[in-house]
N, C-alpha and C positions, 0 to 999 in steps of 0.2 A: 441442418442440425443445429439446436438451438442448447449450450451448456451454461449451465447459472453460468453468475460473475464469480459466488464465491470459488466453484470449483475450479474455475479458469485461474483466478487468484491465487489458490492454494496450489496449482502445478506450477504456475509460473515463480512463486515464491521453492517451492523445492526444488526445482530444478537449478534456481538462481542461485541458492548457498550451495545445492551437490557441484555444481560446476564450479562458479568463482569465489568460497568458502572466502565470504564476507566478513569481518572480527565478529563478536557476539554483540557486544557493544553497539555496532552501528545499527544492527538489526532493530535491536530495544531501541533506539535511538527513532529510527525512521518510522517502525510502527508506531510510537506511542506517539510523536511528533505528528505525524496523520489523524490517530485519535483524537488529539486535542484542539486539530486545528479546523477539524471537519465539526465540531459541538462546539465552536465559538464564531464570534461578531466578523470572521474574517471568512466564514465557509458562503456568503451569498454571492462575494467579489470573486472566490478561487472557484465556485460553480458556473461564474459568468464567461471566465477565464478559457475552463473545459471547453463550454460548449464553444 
């Protein structure tokens, strides 16, 4: 059985604040921190990093 990533993303994301109700703050914090860091000059070293 093969589930995108975003769905996988999005249950793992709900179920992460239903259960350990994370502040609001950190949330905005770590998604946007992701956002910016995946569309700049440091996403080819943290891609190397993954794999």
């Amino acid at each position: 059985m093969q589930v995108p990533l975003w769905f996988a993303l999005l249950v793992v994301g709900y179920l992460g604040v239903k259960l350990i109700r994370p502040p609001a703050w950190l949330i905005v914090v770590l998604l946007l921190g992701g956002f910016l860091l995946a569309d700049s000059v440091l996403a080819p070293a943290i891609s190397a990093l993954v794999k």
